[in-house]
N, C-alpha and C positions, 0 to 999 in steps of 0.2 A: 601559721601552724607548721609547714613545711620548714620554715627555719629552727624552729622547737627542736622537729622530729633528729634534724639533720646534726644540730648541737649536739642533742643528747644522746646519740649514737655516737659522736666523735668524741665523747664526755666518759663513754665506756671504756670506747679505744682504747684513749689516754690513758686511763688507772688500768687496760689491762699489763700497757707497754711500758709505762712507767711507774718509776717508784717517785709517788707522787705525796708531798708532806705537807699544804699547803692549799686553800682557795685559791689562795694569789697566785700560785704558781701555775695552777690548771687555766685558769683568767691568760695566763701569760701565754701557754700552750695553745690555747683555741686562738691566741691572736695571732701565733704565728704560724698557724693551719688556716687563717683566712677567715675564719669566724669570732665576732667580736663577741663578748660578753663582758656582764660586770662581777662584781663578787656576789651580789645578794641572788643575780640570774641562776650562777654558777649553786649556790645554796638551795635553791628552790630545786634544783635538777639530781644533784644528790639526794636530796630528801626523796625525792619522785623513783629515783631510782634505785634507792635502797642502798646507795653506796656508803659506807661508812671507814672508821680509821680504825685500825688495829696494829698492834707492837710485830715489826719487820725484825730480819736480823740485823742486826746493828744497833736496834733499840729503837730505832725511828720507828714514829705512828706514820703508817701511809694509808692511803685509800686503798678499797678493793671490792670488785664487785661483788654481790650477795651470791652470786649461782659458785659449784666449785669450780676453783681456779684451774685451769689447765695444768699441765705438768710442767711447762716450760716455765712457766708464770711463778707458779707456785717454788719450784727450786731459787727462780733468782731472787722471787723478793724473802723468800725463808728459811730457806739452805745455809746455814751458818757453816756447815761443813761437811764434806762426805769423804766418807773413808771406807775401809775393806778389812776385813778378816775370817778367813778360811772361807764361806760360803754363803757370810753375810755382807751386802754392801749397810754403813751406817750412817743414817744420815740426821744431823743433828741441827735443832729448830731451837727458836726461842720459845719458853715456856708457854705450855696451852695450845701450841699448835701443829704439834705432832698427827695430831689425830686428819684434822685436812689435809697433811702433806702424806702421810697414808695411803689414805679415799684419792688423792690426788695420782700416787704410783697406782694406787692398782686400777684407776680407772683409766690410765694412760696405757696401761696393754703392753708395756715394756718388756721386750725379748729377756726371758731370760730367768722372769720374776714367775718364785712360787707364790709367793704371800708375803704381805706384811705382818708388822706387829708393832705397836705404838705404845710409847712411855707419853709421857708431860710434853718432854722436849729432846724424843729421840726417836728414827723408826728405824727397827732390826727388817732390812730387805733379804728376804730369803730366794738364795739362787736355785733353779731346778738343776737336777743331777747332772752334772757334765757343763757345768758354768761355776765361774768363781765367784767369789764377794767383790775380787778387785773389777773382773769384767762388767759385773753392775757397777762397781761405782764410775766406770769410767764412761758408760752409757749414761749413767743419770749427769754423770758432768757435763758429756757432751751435749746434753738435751737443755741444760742448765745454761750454755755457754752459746747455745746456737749452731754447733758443729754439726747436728744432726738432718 
């Protein structure tokens, strides 16, 4: 049971830190973190955990876990692109998933941020008085990139 518990928490890891397209490839990942699995184990574990596939930027379906994704997370796998102007940072998603990358800025607490506001697959970041739209986007990049 201990080997379960300890897979399926390195099973979260994984889809949170990777952009992840595949069983096979997660199979590959557990085997080179020291934990063996097969495909249909890897299948049962997903199911159990709620993890499922959704359209990334790029087009790729990756996994990702049910709860909302961090902000860091959230930008590298769905950040198609961020940009600035006057007092908006704009950051632009594949279709449908504007709305998590949203919930995902403002639950992240980001210096700087009034509010959002979400289209399809776009969110208008609004900066508080005395910050730019470029200074957000260059915070959410950096958050995006790991600089932060």
């Amino acid at each position: 049971m201990e080997d379960t518990i300890r897979r399926r928490k390195l099973v979260r890891e994984l889809v949170a830190r990777h952009q992840i397209t595949s069983q096979e490839e997660l199979v590959d990942l557990l085997r080179k973190a020291g934990v063996p699995a097969t495909q249909p184990t890897v299948s049962r574990d997903l199911e159990v955990l709620r993890i499922s596939k959704v359209r990334a930027a790029g087009g790729l379906s990756v996994y990702t876990t049910p709860e909302q994704p961090a902000l860091a997370q959230a930008l590298r796998q769905f950040a198609i692109g961020i940009d600035a102007s006057g007092n908006l940072a704009v950051v632009r998603t594949p279709p449908g998933v504007a709305a998590a990358m949203a919930a995902a800025i403002d639950a992240g607490a980001v210096p700087g941020v009034l509010a959002t506001i979400q289209g399809d697959d776009t969110v208008l970041v609004i900066a508080v008085e005395g910050t730019s739209g470029r200074e957000l986007a260059n915070r959410l990049t950096a958050i995006k990139e790991d600089r932060l």
